[in-house]
N, C-alpha and C positions, 0 to 999 in steps of 0.2 A: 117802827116795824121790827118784827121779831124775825130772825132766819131761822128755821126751822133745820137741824140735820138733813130734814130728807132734801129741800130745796137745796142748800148747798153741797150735798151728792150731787143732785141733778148737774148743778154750774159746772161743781170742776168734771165731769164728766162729760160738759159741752164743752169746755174748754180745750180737755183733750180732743176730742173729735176735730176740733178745727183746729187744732196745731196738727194733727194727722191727716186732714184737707189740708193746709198749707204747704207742707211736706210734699205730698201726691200733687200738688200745682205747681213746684218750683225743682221738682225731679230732675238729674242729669241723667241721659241714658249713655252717656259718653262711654264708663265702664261697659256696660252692656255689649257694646261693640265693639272697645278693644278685649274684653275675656271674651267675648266668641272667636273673634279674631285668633287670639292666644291659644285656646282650644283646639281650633282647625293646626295651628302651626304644633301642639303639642302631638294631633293625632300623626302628621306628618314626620315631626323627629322621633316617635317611637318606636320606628325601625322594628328590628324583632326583639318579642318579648322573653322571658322565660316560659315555665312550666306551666304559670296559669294567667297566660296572655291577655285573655278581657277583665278579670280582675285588678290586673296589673298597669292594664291602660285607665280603666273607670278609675283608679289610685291618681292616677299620674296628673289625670287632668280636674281632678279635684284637689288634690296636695298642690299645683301651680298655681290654681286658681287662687288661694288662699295664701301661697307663697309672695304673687305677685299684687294680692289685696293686699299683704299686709305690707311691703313697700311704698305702695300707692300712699297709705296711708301714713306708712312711714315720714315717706315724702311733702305729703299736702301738711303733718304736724310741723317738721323741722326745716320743712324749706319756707313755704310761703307763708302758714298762718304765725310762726314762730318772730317772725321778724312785726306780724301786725300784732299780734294779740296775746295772753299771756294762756298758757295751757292750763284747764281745771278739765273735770268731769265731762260736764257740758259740750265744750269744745274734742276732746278725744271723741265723745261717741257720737257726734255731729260729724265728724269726718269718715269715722269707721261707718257709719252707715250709708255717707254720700259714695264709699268707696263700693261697698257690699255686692254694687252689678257684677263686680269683675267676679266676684265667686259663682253669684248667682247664672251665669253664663256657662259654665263649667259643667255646670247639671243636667242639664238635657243631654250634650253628647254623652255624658258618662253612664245616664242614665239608659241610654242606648246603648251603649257596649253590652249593661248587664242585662238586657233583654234582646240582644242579637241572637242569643241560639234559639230562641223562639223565632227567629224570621233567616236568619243566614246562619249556613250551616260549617261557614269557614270564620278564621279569624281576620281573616284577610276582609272579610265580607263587613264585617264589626266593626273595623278601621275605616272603611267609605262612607258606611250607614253614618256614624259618628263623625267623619267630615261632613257629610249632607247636612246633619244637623246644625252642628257647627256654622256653616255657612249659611243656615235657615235663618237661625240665631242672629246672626250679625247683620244682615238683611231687614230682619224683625226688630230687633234692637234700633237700629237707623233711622225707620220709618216712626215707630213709635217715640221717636227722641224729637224729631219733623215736626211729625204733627202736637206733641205736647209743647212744641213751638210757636204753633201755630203758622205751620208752613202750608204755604198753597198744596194742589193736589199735582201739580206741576216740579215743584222743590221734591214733593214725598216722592214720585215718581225717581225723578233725578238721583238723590241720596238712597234709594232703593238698588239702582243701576248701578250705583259706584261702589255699594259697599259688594253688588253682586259681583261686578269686573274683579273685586280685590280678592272676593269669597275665590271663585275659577283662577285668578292668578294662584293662589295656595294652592287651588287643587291641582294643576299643572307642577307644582316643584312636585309634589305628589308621583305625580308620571312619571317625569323626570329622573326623577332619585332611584324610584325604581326598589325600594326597601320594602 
């Protein structure tokens, strides 16, 4: 039997699809929840900014996000996979992308800062909106890590609750701090 080009386009084209389903089935949402996490604690230490405050914040908590991905990363290379497995290609961007939540969590508050003066007209206002999300985030992240678990709707509930207890814990130093 002959393979035709076009048929073996089609394969490895199926091929990729179901290592990108494999991927999406074996997903850690772990990041997801500590960079929202990280987000809200970024919105919180930013105190006050300079001249151009929501520029400066949407900056701040995407330069961490990506500061603290690439530690994670750092980490998952030289700590643990280093001692099992020898570093190539493969393995770098297999970790940089099991890492990738913690940036991708970053985005939405920041995203929010730079469309705050469309909704609040203070900066003060920019910095809540952005914790809300922030804590939406982490919240979101939680549930969807649950149930890509395959957690009852009992568990999702639960881990919903705890990661919101932690979310309101943040927002409380928030008061506190008083910045």
């Amino acid at each position: 039997m002959t393979v035709t080009p076009q048929r073996d386009h089609a394969a490895a084209r199926e091929q990729r699809r179901a290592r990108r389903r494999d991927r999406r089935a074996h997903a850690d949402y772990t990041g997801g929840v500590y960079g929202s996490m990280l987000a809200a604690s970024v919105v919180i230490g930013a105190g006050t900014l300079g001249s151009f405050p929501r520029l400066e914040l949407a900056l701040l908590l995407l330069l961490s996000g990506v500061a603290f991905w690439v530690a994670h990363v750092h980490a998952q290379l030289f700590g643990a996979r280093l001692a099992q497995q020898s570093l190539d290609r493969h393995v770098v961007l297999h970790v940089c992308r099991d890492e990738w939540p913690i940036v991708k969590a970053a985005v939405p508050p920041a995203l929010a800062v730079v469309v705050s003066p469309l909704l609040v007209p203070d900066v003060a206002g920019a910095v809540w909106l952005a914790l809300a999300v922030a804590v939406t985030g982490q919240v979101g992240w939680s549930v969807a890590a649950a149930r890509r678990a395959g957690a009852s709707a009992s568990q999702m509930v639960l881990t919903a609750s705890v990661n919101l207890v932690l979310g309101l814990l943040i927002i409380s130093f928030k008061i506190f701090l008083k910045h």
